[in-house]
C-alpha positions in Angstrom: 73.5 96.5 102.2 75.8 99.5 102.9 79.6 98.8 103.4 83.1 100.5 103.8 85.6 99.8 101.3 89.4 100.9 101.8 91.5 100.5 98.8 90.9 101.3 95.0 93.3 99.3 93.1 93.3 97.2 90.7 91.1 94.7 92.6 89.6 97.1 94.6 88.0 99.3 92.4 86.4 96.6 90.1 84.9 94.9 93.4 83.2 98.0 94.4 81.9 98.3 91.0 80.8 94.3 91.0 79.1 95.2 94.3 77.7 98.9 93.1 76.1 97.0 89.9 74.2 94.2 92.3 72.6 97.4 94.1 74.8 97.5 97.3 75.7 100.9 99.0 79.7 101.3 99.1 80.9 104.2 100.9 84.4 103.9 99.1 88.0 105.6 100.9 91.5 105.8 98.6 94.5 107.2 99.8 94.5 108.7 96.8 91.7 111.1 96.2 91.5 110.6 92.6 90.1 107.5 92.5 87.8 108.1 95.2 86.5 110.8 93.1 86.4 108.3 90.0 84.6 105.9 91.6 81.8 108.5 93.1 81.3 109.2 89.3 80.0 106.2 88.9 77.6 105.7 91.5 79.7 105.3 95.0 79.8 107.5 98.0 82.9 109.0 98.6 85.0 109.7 101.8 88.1 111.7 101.7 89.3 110.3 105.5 88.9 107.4 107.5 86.7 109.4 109.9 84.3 110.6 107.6 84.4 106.9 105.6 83.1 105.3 109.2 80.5 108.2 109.9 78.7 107.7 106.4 78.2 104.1 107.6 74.9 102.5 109.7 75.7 100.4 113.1 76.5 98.1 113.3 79.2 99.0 110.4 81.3 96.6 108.0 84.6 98.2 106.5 86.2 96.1 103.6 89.8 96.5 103.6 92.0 95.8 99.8 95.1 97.4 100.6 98.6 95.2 99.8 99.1 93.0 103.0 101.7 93.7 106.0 102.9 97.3 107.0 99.8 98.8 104.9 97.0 96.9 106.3 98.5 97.2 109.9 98.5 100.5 109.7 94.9 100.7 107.9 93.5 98.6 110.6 94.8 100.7 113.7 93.5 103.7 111.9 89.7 102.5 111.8 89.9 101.4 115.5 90.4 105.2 116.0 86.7 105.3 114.7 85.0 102.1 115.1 82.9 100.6 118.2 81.8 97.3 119.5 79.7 95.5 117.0 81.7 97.1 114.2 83.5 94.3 111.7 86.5 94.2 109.7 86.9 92.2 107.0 90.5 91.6 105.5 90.8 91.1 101.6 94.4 91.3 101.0 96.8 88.7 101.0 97.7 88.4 104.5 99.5 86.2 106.4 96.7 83.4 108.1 99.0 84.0 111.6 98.4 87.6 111.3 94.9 87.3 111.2 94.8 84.7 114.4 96.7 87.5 116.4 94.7 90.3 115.0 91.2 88.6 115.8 92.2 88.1 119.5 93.1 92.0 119.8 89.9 93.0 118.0 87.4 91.1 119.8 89.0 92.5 123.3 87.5 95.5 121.3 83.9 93.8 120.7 85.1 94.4 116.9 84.7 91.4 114.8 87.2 90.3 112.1 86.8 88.4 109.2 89.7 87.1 106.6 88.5 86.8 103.1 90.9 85.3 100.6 90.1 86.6 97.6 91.2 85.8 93.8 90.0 86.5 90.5 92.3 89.4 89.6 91.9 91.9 87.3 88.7 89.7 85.7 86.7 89.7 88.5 84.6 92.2 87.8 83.1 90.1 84.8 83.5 86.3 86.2 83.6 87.4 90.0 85.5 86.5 92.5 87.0 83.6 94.3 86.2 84.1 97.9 87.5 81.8 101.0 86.1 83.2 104.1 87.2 82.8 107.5 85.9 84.3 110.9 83.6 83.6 113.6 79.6 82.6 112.4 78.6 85.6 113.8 80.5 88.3 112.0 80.4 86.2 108.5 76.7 85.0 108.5 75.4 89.2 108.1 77.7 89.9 105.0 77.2 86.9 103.1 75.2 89.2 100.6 78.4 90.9 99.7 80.4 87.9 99.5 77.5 86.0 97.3 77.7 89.4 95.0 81.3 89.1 95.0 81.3 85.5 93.8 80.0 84.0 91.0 78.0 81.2 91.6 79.5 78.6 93.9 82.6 80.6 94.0 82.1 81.5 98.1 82.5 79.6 100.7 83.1 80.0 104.5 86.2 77.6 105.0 86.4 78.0 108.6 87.3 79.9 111.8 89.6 83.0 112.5 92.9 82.7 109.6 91.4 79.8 107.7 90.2 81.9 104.8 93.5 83.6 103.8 95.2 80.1 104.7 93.4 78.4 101.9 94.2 80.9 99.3 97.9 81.0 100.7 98.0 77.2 99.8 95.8 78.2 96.7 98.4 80.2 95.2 100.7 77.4 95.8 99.3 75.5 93.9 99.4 78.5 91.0 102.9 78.5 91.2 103.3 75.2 90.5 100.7 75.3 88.0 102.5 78.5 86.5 105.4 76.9 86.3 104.7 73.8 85.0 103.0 75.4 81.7 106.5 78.0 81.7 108.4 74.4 81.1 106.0 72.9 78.5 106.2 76.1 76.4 110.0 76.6 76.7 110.4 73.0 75.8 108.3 73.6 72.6 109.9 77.5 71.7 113.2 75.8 71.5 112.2 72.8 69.6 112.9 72.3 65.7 109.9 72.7 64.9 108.2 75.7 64.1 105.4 75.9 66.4 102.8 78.1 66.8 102.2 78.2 70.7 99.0 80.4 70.8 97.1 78.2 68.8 98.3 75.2 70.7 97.4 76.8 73.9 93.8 77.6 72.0 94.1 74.3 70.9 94.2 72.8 74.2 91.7 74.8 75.5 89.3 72.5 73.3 88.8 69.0 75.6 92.5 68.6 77.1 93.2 67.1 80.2 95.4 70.1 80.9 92.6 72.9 79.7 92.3 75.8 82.1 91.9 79.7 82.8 95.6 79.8 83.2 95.9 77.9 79.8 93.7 80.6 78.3 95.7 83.3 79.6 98.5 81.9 78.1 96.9 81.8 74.8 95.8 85.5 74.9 99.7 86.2 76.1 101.2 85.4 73.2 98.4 86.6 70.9 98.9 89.8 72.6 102.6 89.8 72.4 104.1 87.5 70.2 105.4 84.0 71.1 109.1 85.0 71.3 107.6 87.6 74.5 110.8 89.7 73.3 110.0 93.0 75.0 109.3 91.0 78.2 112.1 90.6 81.1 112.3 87.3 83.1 111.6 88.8 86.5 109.1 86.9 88.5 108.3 88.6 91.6 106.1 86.9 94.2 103.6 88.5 96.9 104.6 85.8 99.6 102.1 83.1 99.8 104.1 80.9 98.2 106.5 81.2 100.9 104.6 80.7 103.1 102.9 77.3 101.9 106.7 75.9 101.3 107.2 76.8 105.3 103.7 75.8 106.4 104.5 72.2 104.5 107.6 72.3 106.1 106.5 72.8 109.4 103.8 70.0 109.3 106.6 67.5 107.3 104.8 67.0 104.4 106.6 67.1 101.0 105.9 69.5 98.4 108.6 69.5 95.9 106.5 71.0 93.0 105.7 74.3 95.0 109.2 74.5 96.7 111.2 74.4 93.3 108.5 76.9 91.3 109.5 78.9 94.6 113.2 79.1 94.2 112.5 79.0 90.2 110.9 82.5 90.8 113.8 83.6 93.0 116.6 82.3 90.2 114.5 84.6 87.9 115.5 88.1 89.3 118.9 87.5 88.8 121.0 88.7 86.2 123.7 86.5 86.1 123.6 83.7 88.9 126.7 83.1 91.0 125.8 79.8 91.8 125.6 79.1 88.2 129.3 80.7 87.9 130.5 78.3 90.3 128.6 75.1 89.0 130.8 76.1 85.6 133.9 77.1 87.0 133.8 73.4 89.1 133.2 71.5 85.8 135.8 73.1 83.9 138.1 72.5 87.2 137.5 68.8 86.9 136.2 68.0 83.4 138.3 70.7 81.8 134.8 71.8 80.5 134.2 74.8 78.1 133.2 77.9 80.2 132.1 81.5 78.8 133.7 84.5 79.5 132.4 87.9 79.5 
């Protein structure tokens, strides 16, 4: 089928070229013209404006917007209502907020435009192992692309979770789960880099890989991180930056009481990582030496 595709990023670009390969027509749109012209090269239709991106598609039209999530995929959206008409969808691949997509399908269908969130993870190896995909929308705007979304996905790896938000809610809690995940496996290798013993942590995490309980992608990944980089990761900074989802699962859990410790302290774990020098930790030191006469270090 012929789609729309807004957004040639890292993700982007590789899920146009996942779709391109299964025989789909993308009619691709970047910001930046360059990559548009990239992708034509190899085998896409290029538009240069949102106008001329919806005209080069057949009614009723599906547009596929990867752009980062918020301010930039507000503003993409409003854009394409310039151009499209009743019977038209949207579907929403970035990282979006699950409430954002409840408001935003109310507005479009007083528009007769359907909207569909599509959660989507994989990364930058999609393009050879596909692509996660948590779908939610209405039956009637998700049933007609299912061909891209069974292209985008490897085998099994689609699934229409439910109505209007539920699709970008899933992954929100999905990557969650990652950052507890993450963070956990962050832990076990510190542990081991500071031990006694002389370890060699890429072939443990290879090692692993082979029938252990805690085996997974992110265990590989690991594994190829310090084969690429050396287990001491010297040239690497400690910042941790997050794209929000975690966020919002620790308020999500908090606003339906249940507990999830694990994915509330990888949160603030990630927040205690972009700074230099904590001041709470200067105070936790300056306390002890104030009761304990502890040893504190001085710049």
């Amino acid at each position: 089928m012929r789609i729309g595709f807004i957004g040639l990023g890292r993700m982007g670009a590789n899920m146009v070229r996942r779709l391109l390969r299964d025989g789909h027509e993308v009619v691709a749109y970047n910001r930046t013209p360059e990559k548009t012209t990239e992708i034509v090269g190899e085998g896409a239709i290029g538009s240069f404006s949102i106008a001329e991106l919806v005209g080069a598609l057949e009614k009723p039209r599906a547009v596929w917007v990867m752009v980062p999530a918020g301010d930039a995929t507000e503003a993409q959206i409003a854009e394409l209502l310039q151009h499209l008409e009743p019977g038209d969808t949207i579907i929403d691949g970035g990282n979006t907020n699950f409430h954002d997509d409840v408001r935003r399908h109310a507005a479009l269908k007083e528009k007769g435009i359907g909207y569909v969130d599509a959660g989507t993870s994989g990364g930058i190896w999609g393009l050879q192992v596909g692509y996660c995909l948590m779908v939610g929308g209405n039956d009637e705007f998700v049933k007609p692309l299912e061909p891209i979304f069974t292209t985008l996905a490897p085998a099994g790896g689609y699934m229409h979770v439910g109505g209007p938000g539920a699709g970008h809610y899933v992954k929100m809690v999905h990557n969650g789960i990652e950052y507890g995940l993450m963070q956990a496996y962050a832990e076990g290798f510190e542990i081991m880099h500071a031990s006694d013993y002389d370890l060699d942590l890429g072939g443990i995490s290879e090692m692993w890989m082979q029938g252990s309980v805690v085996r997974s992608w992110l265990l590989e990944l690991a594994a190829r991180a310090f084969r690429s980089n050396g287990q001491d990761l010297d040239h690497l900074r400690g910042f941790v930056a997050d794209s929000g989802e975690g966020r919002w699962t620790v308020q999500e859990a908090i606003d339906h009481d249940v507990p999830a410790p694990i994915i509330t302290l990888s949160l603030q774990t990630r927040l205690r990582s972009r700074q230099d020098d904590s001041y709470g930790a200067k105070v936790l030191a300056a306390l002890r030496n104030e009761f304990g006469g502890h040893a504190v270090k001085t710049e």
